[in-house]
N, C-alpha and C positions, 0 to 999 in steps of 0.2 A: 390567486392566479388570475391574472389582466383573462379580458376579453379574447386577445391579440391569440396567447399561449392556447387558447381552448379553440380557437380554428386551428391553429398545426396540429394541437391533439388530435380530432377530429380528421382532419384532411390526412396526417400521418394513419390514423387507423385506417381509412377507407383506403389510401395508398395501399394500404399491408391486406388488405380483402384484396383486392385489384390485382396484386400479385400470386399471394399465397393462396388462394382459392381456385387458382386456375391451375396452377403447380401443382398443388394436392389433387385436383380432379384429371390431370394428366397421369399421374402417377398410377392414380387408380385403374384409368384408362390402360394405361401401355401395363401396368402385371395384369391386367385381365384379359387383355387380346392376346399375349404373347403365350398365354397359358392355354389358350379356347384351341380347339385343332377343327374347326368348320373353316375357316378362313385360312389359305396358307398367306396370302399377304400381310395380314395382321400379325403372324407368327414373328415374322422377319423384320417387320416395320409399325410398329402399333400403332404411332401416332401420323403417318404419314397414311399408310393404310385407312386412319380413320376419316382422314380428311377426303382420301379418295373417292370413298364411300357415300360423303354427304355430299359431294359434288357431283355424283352419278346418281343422287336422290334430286338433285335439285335440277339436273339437267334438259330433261321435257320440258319446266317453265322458263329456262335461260335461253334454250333451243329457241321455244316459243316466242317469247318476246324482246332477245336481246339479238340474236343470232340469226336467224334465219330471215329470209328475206320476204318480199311482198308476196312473190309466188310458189315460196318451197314446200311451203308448209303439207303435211298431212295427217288426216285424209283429208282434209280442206287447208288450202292459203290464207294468210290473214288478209288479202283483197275481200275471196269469198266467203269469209266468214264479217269482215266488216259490211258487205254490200248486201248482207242478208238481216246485219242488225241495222243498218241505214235506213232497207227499206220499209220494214217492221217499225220502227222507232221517231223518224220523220216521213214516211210515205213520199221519201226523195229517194232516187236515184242518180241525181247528179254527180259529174265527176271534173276535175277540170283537168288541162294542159294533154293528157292523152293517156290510150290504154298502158297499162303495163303487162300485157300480155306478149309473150315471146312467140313473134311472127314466124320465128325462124321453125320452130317445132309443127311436127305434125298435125293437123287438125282440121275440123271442120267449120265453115261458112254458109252463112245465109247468101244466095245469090240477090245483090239487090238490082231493081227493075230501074234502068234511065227513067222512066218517066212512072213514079210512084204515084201512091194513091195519098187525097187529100185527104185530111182528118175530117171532112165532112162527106167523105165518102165511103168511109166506116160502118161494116154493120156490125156497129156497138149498140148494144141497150143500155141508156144510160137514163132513161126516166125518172128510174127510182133509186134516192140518193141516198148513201149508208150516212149514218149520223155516227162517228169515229174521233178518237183524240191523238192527236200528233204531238210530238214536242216542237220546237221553236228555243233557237240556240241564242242566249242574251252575250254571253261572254264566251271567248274558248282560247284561253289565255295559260302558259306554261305551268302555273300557279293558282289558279284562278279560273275556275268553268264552270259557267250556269245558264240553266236552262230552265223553261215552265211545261209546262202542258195544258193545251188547250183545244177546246171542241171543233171540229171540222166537217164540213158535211162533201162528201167525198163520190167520187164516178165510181162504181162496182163495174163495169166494163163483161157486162152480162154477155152473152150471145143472143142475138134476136131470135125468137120463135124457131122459125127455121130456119135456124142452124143452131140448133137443140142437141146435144148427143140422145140418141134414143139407145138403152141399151138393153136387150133383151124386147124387142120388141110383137113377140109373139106371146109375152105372156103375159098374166093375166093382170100383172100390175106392174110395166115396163118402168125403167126406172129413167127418169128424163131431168136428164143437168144443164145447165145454162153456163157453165164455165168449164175449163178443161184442165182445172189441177183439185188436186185434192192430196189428204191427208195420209200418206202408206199406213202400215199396219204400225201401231204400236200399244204395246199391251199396260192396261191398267196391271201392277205390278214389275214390269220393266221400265212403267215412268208413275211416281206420286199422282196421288190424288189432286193436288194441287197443279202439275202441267197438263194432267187431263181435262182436268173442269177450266182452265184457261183454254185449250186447243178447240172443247167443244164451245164455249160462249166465242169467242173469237172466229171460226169456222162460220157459227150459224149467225154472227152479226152480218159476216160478209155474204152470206149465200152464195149459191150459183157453184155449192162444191158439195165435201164430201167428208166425213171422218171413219178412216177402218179401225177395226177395238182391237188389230193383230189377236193373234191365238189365246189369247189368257181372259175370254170370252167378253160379255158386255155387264159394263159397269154400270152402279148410279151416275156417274162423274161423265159419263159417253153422255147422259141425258139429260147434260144442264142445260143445254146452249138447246135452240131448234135447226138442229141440225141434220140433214140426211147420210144415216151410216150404215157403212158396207160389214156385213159380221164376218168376218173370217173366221173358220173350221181349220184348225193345225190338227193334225195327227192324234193328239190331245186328247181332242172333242169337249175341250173346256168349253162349258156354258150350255155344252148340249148333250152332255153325257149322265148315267147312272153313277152310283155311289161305285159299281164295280168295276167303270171306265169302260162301257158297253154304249154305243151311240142309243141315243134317245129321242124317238119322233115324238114323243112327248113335248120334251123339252123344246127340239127345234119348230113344232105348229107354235109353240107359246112364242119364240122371239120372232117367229113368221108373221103374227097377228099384230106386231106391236109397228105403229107407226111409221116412227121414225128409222127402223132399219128398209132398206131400200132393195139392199141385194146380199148374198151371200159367196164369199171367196176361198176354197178350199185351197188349205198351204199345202203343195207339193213339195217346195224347196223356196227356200231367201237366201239372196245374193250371199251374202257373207256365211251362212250357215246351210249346206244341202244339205241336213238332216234333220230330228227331231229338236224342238227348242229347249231352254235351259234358264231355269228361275231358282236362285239361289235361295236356300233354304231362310237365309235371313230379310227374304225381302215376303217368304209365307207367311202374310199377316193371318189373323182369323177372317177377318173381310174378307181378302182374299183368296183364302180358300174355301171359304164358302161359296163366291162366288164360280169357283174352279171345282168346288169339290173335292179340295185334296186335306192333308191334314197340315194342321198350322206347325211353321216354323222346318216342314221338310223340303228338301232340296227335291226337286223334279225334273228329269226329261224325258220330255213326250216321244214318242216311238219314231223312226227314222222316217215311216210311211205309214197310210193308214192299212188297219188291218179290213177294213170292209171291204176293199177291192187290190189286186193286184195286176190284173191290165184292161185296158183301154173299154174293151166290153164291157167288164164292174162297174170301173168307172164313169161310164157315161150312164149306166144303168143307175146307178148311185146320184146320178146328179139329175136325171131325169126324173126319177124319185122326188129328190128333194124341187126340184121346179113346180110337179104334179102338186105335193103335198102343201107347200109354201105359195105360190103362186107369185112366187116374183124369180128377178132373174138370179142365175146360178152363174161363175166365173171358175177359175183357175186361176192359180199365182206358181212359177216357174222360174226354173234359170236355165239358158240354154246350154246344152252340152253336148249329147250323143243325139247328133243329127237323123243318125238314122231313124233313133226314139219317135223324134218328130214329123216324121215321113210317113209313118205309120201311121200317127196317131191325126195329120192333114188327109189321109187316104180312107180311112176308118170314115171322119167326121161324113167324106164325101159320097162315101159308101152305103151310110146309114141313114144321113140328112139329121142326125144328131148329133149332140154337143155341147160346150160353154157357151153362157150368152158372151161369154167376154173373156181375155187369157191376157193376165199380168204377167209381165217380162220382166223379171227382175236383175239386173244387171250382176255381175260378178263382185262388183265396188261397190255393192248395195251393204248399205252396215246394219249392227245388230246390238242388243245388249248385253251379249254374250255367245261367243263362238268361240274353238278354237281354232291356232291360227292356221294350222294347216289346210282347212276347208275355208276360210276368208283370204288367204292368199291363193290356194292353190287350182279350187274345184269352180268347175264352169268357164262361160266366158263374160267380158264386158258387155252391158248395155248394147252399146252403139254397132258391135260384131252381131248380138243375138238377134235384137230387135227388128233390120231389115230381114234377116233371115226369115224368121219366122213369117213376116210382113208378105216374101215373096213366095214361101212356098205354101201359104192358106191361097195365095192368087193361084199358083200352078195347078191345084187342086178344083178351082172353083167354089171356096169356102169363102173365102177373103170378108164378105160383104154379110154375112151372117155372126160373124164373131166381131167383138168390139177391141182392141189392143190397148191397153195398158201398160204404160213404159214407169218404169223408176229404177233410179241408181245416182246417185250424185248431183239430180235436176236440180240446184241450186237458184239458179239464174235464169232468167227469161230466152236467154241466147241459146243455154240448152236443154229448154223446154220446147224452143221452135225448132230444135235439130234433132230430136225425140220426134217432136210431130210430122216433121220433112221425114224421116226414116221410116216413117210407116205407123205411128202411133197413135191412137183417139185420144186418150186422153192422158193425164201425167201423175203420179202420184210421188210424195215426196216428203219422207219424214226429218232427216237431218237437219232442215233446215225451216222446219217446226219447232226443233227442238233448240235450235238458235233465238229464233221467235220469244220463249219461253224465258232463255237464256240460258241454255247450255256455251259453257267456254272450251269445249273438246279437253276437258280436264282426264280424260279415256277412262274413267272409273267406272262406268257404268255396270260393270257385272258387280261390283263386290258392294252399291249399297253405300255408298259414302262420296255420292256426288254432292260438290261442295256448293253447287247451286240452286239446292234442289227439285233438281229435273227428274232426274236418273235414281231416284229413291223414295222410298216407303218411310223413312227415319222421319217423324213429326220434327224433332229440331233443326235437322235441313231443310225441311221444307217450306219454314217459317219463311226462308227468304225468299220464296219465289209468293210475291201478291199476284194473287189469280187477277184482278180488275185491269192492273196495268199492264199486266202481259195478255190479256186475253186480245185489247186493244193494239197490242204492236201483232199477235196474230192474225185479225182481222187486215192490219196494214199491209202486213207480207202479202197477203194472197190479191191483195187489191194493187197491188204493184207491180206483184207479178202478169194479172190477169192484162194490168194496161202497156206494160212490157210488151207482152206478146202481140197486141194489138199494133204496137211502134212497128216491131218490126215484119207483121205482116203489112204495113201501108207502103214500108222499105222495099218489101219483096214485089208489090207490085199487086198487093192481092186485098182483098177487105176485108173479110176474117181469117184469121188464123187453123178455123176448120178447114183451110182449103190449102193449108202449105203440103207441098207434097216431094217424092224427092227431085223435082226439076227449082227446087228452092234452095238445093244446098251442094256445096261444093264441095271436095275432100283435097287438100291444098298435102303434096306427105313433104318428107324433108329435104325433098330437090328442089320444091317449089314447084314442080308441077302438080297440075288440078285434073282430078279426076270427076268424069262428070256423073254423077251415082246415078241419075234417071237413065243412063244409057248402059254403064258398062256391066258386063255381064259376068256371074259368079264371081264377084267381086270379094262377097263372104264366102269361106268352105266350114 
């Protein structure tokens, strides 16, 4: 038999695979669907049915990247999800030819000033320079794209002295920040060890912020970086509770004495979830829960509220307490909802002269690692509706100037980080788009543990892919571009730092096109 004969043998069999292997796996297919009774469409149509099936699996990433457009996307657009890996990754912001923002929809504006302020009339502290690595784009070709990384020595865009947030100021170890974003709650266990110990070395390269350990207490991984972190108390009392989940002033002098926590923020409610939080039993490492206290490998959630206080009284007794015993400042984290709730509890503070050194506002669009969806679509309101609210009625009360405000919910971008701080907010906190930083691709897996970039998981062979070194570094770049963002557009507004945007900064444009001027008009929010 010639050479010739033994390629069409050859070519002839792989034809007969090519065929017959696919026929046969059909066949098996369609008696197996048509027999199953969970599916009625499979019943009637096995093979048509199956196909349906894999295209309603494959759908979220064709939505994602083939279909949907620049601004559809959610819970973020692929603009804001690229503009947050831009900034993070080249510490650019630039954009050319113009926005793609839909002028025509509702929304808010920065008022900018005819005659803006020079960049050298900026009260930035830029003395001391961050030592940071950028990329630098060599080719970016259909086929063909590369790039290096290399060392940069970069403006951190501090705030001068005074204009420092001071927050809790009356206690005995006020906690004093130099920049006005920082890090929302996210929990060792809701994110790998490896986006933690990237979020904290990256945080503490850039200084002038902040990292919260969210509810699932404080880790080794919170303590790599030198960084200043806020401890959040959920319901939980992970990190500062007994074996029987009985809080523990024990435990909480021990994280009180330790350095690098600054302040402590008890979780009343997060945007996406107003109740107790939820850590899936497969993400219970023994680390874990050891560090929580719980038993490895069990599924958890923390109680809807705490059981130490159920009104305002407890409560501030509670946090007074822990001010007394800790000697640093005490907060709140919140979503706005029952107005009334809040009317009391401005009336109380006024009443008593106690309180939070500081109340986190947490927006309705605020996300999570796990919620269900009925309380992440349904319960509270957005940010930008609570935030003033809250903002105007600590002033009706005479409170205003004793608590510090804490905005997060979708603060992406520097534009609505300045329209957070124009609505009445000190300072901004923002984990979505930390977790960008890291490189989350909004893959939405987050609760079950098989987040494919390992952000959103405890699984060691996911995690491999996220290298702490090079993401700690685009961390450090997000928050240093955010910090000179805001800087931009307070020189816009006509002002020199951004601690001084207020609401005569920002304008609310709705879908007639007319502009509402928020410094003036009155119960604008109910």
């Amino acid at each position: 038999m010639g050479v010739f004969e033994i390629i069409l043998l050859i070519f002839g069999a792989v034809m007969m695979l090519v065929i017959v292997v696919p026929v046969i796996i059909a066949i098996i297919l369609w008696m197996k669907d048509e027999k199953q009774e969970e599916h009625s469409v499979l019943r009637n149509y096995p093979l048509l049915g199956k196909m349906r099936y894999i295209f309603e699996k494959m759908g979220p990433e064709l939505r994602q990247y083939l279909f949907l457009n620049n601004n559809e996307g959610k819970p973020f657009s692929r603009n804001q999800y690229e503009q947050t890996v831009k900034s993070g990754k080249y510490l650019n912001r630039m954009m050319g030819f113009g926005s793609e923002r839909d002028f025509s929809e509702p929304g808010y504006y920065i008022r900018n000033a005819v005659f803006p302020k020079q960049r050298d009339e900026m009260k930035a502290d830029n003395t001391q320079k961050i030592k940071t690595k950028v990329y630098k784009m060599d080719a970016d070709n259909l086929f063909s794209r590369r790039e290096h990384r290399e060392e940069k020595e970069a403006d951190p865009f501090y705030l001068r002295d005074e204009d420092a947030v001071v927050i809790g100021p009356s206690c005995k170890k006020p906690f004093v920040v130099k920049g006005l974003i920082g890090q929302s709650g996210m929990s060792f266990g809701a994110l790998g060890d490896h986006a933690i110990t990237a979020l904290s070395l990256g945080l503490g390269r850039a200084g002038g912020t902040w990292m919260n350990t969210g509810e699932g207490g404080l880790s080794p991984y919170h303590l790599k970086g030198n960084v200043d972190i806020i401890f959040q108390i959920g319901p939980g009392l992970f990190g500062v509770r007994t074996k029987e989940g009985e809080f523990s002033w024990e435990e909480f002098k021990k994280k009180s004495e330790m350095k690098q926590i600054k302040a402590f923020e008890i979780k009343l409610a997060q945007g996406a979830k107003t109740r107790g939080g939820h850590v899936d039993g497969s993400k219970v490492t023994e680390e874990i829960a050891e560090i929580r206290n719980l038993k490895p490998g069990e599924s958890v959630d923390s109680p809807n509220r705490f059981k130490e206080f159920a009104s305002y009284p407890e409560m501030f007794q509670f946090i007074e307490k822990l001010r007394d015993v800790g000697g640093k400042p005490v907060g709140i984290k919140m979503v706005v909802g029952n107005t009334n709730d809040l009317e009391e509890m401005a009336a109380y503070m006024k009443e008593t002269g106690s309180g939070p050194d500081f109340i986190t506002i947490d927006g309705a669009e605020g996300g999570t690692g796990a919620s269900f969806q009925e309380l992440a679509d349904g319960a509270g309101v957005p940010l930008f509706s609570g935030l003033p609210f809250v903002d105007e009625l600590l002033k009706k009360y005479g409170v205003r100037d004793e608590v510090k405000l804490f905005a997060s919910g979708k603060l992406l971008t520097a534009d609505k980080v300045a329209t957070a701080l124009s609505l009445g907010a000190d300072c901004v906190n923002i984990a979505r788009g930390f977790m960008f930083s890291v490189g989350c691709i909004q893959a939405q897996v987050c609760h079950n543990n098989r987040c494919p970039v390992g952000v959103a998981t405890t699984d060691p062979k996911l995690q491999k892919a996220l290298i702490i070194e090079e993401k700690s570094y685009r961390v450090c770049n997000y928050v240093l571009s955010l910090r000179e963002g805001l800087f931009n557009l307070a020189a816009a507004a006509g002002i020199d730092s951004p601690t001084k945007f207020s609401k005569k900064h920002v304008v609310f444009k709705n879908s007639s096109g007319q502009l509402a001027d928020i410094s003036v008009k009155e119960k604008m929010y109910v």
